[in-house]
N, C-alpha and C positions, 0 to 999 in steps of 0.2 A: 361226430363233427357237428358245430352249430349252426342249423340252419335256419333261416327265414318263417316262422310262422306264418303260414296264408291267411290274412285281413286278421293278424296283429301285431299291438305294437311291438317295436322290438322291445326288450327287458335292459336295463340299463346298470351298471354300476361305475359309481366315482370313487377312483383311487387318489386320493390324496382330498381333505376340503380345508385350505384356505381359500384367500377373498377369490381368486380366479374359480375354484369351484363352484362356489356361492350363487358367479356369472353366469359358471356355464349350464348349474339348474334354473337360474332363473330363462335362460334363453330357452332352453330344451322346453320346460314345459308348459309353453301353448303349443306346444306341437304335435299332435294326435300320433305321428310317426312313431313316438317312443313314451315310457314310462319308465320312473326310476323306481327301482326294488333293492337297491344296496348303496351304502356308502363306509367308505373305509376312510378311518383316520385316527392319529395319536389321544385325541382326547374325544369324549363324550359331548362335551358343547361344541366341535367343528361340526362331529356330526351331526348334531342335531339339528345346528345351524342350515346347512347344507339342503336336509330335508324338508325343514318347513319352509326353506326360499321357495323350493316345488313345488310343495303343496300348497304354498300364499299364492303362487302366481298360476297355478293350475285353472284354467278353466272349469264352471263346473257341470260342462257336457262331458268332458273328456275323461276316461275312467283313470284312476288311483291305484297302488298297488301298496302293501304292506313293503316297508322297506327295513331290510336288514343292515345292522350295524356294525363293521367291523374295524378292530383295534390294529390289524397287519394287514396291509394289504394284498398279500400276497395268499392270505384267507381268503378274501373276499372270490381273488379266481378262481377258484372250486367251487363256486356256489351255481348248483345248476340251474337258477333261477334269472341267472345273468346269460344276457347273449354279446352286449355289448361293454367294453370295459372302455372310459374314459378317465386316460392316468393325467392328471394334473399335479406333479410332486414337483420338487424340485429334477434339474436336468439328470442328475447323476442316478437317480432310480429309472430313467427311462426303462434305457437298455431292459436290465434283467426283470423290469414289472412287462415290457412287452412280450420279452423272449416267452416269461412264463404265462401270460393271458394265449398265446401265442398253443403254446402246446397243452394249454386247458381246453381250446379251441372254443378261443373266443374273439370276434372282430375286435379292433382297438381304434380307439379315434383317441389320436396321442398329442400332447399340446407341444407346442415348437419349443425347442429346437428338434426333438424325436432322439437324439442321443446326445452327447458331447464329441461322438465324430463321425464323420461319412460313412467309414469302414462300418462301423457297428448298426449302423442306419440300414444301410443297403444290405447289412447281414440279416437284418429282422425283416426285410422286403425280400427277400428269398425264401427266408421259412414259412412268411403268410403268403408266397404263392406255392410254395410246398403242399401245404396243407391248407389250401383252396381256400384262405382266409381273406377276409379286408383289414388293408390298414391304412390312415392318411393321419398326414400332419397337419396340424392345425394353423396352416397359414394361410390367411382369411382375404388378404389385401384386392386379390386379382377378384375378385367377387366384388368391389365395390366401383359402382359405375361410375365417378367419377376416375378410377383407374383403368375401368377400360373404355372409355370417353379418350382417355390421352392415349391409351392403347394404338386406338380405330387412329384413331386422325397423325398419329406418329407414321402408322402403317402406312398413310394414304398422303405421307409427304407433305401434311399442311402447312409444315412452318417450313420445307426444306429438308438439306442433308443435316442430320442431327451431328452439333459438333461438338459439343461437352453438357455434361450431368455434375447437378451439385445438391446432395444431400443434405440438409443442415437439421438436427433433431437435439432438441436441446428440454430435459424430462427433470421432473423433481427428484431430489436428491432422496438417498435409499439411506437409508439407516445406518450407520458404522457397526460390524459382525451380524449382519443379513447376509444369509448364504448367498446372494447374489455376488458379494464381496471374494467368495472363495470361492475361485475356478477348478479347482476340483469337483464342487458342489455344481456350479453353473457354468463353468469351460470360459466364462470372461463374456464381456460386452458383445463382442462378435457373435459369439455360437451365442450364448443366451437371446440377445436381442437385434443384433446384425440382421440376422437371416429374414427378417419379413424384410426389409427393404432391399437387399438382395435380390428377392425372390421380384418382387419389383421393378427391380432395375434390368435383370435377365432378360424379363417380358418384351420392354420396352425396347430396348437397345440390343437384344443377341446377348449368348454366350460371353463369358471375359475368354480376353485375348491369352492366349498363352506367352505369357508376358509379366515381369518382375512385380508382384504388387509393394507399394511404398506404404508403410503403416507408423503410426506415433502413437504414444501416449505420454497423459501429463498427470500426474496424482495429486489431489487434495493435501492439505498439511498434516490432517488427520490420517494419511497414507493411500487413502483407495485411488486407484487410476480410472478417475472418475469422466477423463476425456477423452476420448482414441479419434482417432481420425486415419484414412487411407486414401489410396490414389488407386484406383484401378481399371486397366484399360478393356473395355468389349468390343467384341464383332459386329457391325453391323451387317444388313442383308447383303449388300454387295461386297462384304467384306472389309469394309472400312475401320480404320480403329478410333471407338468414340473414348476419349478419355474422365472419366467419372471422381468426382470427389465426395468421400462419406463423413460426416461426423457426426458422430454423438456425444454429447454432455449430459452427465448426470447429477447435476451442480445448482436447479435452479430451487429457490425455494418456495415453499407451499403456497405462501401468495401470488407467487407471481403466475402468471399463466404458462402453460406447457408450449414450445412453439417449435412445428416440424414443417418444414416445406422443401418442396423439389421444384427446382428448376431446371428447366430443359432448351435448351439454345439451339436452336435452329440455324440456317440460312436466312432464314426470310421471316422469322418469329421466333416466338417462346411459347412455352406451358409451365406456368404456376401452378402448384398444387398442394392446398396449406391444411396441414392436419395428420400427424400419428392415423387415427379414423379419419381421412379425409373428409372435409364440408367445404373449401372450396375450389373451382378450377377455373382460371385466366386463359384464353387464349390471347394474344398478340400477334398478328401478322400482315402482312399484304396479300389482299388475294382480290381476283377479279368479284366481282357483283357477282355475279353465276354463283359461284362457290362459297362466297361470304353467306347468301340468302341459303344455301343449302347447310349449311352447316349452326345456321341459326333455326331452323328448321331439327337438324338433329338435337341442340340442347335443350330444343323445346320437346321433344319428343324422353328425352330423359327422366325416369321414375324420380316423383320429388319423395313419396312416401319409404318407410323402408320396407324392405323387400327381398327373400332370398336369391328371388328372379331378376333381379334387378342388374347385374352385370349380364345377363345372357339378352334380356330387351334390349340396352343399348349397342349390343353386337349388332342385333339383328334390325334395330333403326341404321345403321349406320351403315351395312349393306342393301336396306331400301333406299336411305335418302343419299350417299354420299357414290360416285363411284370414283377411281382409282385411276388418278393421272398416270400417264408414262414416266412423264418428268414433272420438278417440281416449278411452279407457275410464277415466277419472281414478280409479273407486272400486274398493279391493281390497287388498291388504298387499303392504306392502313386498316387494320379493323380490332378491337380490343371487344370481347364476349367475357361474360362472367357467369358462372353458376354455383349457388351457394344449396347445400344442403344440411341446414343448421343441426337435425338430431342427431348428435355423433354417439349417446348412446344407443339410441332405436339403429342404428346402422349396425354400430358392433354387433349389437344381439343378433339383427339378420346375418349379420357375416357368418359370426361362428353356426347359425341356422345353415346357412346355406353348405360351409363343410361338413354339416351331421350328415344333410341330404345329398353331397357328392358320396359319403360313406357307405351310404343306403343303397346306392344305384350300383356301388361295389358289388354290395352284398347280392343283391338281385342278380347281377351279371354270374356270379359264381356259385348263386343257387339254382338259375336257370340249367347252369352246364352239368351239374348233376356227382361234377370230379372234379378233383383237387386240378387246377387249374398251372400245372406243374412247366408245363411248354411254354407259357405267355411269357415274354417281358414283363419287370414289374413296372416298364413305364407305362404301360397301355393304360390310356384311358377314352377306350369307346363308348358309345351311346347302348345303354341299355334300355328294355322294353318300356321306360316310363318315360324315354327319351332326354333322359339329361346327362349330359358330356361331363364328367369332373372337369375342372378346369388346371388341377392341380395334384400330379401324380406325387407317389414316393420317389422315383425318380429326381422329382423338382427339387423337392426337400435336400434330396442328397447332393445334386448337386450346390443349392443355396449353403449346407453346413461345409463343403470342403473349399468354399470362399471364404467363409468363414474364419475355416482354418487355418486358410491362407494367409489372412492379415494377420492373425493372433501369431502366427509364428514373425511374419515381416513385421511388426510390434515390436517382438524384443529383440531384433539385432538392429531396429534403428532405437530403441532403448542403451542396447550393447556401445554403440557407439560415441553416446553422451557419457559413458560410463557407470550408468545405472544399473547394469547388468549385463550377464552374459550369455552367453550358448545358443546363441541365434543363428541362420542360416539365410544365406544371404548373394545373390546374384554378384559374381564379378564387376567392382564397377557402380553397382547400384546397391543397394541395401532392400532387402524384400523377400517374396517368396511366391516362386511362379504358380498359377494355378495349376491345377490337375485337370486333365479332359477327363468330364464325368458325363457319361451317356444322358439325358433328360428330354424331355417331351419340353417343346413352349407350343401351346393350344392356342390360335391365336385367339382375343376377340375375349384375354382375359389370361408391443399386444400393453391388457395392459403392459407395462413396461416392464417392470422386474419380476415378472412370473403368471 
């Protein structure tokens, strides 16, 4: 079994390197945590590519390792020089690249979606707690502080009872036969690229409701259903149901700028929050002077540089500076606060930084314990000896892909119904498809696009 080297790095291999590989060496190596010794892919200039991003952006305190090159990835997880394997392929290799890094006994930090469906997700999170492994999905969002900045202050009532969510994400167009195109290959818009704002909107709002989700889509001339959009209702704390609207377009072209924002509707205010990588967040509301000066207090207290720590500081500003009405406080003036954190790529890098180092703390937790860690949930995610909490189990993941799946199916029978096709499944009444109650952890206090 793979364990933890005592003071070093871990050993790294990337299974798959297009441009998101490229990313994820260039993030990984300022990182003393790890070093990369393998990479797997179809051609000799991915991989080569791959390796020198490493080795350019390598520090040069930080040691280097000879890195092995392979043509099959599924080479690559025999290599006893690997402890960790990060599979960035397309979605439809998840599955069987984890299952087998999995019983090579090797940790996996797996890029989102982790499979094309829940079932197989939560299948591969049972066998890495079978065999006392780590594994996490690569959904970075809840790490970034302005998400849990709206997090804190959603938590603490600032605008009010939250009464509807409106997704609007609108990304440059993909290529005509880019596997992104074939759901087979990427499970569709949903399970590919869905699930970071899912994971998201989960945080924010609770669990979805066990309730009809409403889903469309609209296709290009050239044929790709390049628009989906859904209605789907969640839980709030008190049980309330917040109704949420998603869409996404894949329509815009290379000039124009990429443009995603969330909105969040209050009682008594809103939260803007504009960015794929968020860089800015709007509050709007009414609130007494007491509570306006504290909470301009917290976004001043907010990490401007990037940062892996950076969503767990502004947890912990916001349990110093803010405390937590009974009820929410309707009388007070107006007050509009803005916070712009313009490096969205120095942020991404920290995100996906900050997922290595929830993987890490895996790993520690289950090298401490000495045994396949067989009894745990795989939602747990406690604080191990270096003291940091993942923010974001397999658990999450699973349940963010069986929403997922939810709309991809409520898609085509509100497809079915215009007469664009058939064999949809569909509420009585309504046209959709109810969610599944999927067990998950929400911790509170906390991609590129087609792959």
């Amino acid at each position: 079994m793979n364990r933890m080297r005592a003071g070093q790095p871990v050993r790294l291999g990337i299974a798959g390197a297009g441009a998101f590989a490229a990313f994820l060496a260039e993030a990984f190596a300022p990182m003393p945590e790890v070093v990369l010794t393998a990479v797997a892919a179809r051609t000799p200039a991915k991989r080569e590519q791959t390796a020198a991003v490493f080795a350019q952006h390598r520090p040069g305190h930080l040691p280097q390792a000879p890195v092995c090159m392979y043509e099959d990835a599924f080479a690559l997880l025999a290599d006893p020089h690997v402890d960790v394997v990060a599979i960035a392929t397309p979605p439809h290799l998840h599955t069987p690249l984890t299952w087998s890094a999995l019983q090579a006994g090797k940790h996996v930090f797996l890029e989102k979606p982790g499979a094309l469906s829940a079932h197989a997700l939560a299948e591969c999170a049972t066998l890495a707690e079978q065999r006392g492994l780590a594994l996490t999905v690569n959904l970075v969002m809840r790490h970034h502080p302005l998400i849990a900045l709206a997090g804190e202050l959603l938590q603490r009532h600032i605008c009010g009872r939250i009464e509807h969510l409106t997704l609007r994400n609108e990304v440059h167009r993909v290529a005509p036969g880019h596997w992104f195109w074939d759901p087979v290959q990427s499970g569709g818009i949903w399970v590919e690229h869905g699930v970071h704002f899912f994971e998201v909107a989960r945080y924010w709002l609770g669990p979805p409701a066990d309730l009809p989700v409403q889903a469309g889509t609209a296709a290009e001339p050239s044929g790709e259903a390049a628009r989906v959009w859904a209605n789907v209702c969640f839980r709030g704390p008190r049980g309330e149901l917040i109704p949420a609207h998603f869409y996404h377009g894949f329509t815009r072209p290379q000039e124009q700028p990429e443009l995603t924002q969330w909105d969040v509707l209050g009682q008594h205010g809103r939260l803007l929050v504009d960015g794929w990588v968020p860089q800015t967040l709007t509050l709007e509301a009414v609130l007494p002077p007491a509570r306006a000066r504290q909470i301009t207090r917290l976004f001043t207290a907010v990490p401007r540089q990037p940062t892996p720590s950076a969503a767990q500081q502004t947890t912990a500003a916001a349990s110093r500076l803010l405390d937590t009405p009974a009820a929410p406080v309707p009388s007070g003036r107006p007050v509009r606060l803005t916070l712009h954190l313009p490096d969205r790529q120095g942020w991404y890098r920290a995100l996906v930084q900050a997922r290595f180092l929830d993987l890490l703390a895996m790993m520690e937790q289950q090298a401490g314990s000495g045994v396949p860690r067989t009894h745990t949930p795989p939602s747990t995610t406690g604080p191990c000896q270096s003291g940091r909490t993942p923010l974001i189990s397999v658990a999450d993941a699973v349940a963010d892909l069986s929403l997922a799946e939810a709309c991809t199916a409520a898609q085509v029978s509100v497809c079915a119904v215009s007469g664009a096709s058939a064999g949809g499944r569909s509420a009585p009444g309504l046209p959709g498809q109810s969610v599944p109650a999927v067990p998950a952890t929400r911790a509170v206090g906390g991609q590129g696009q087609a792959g």
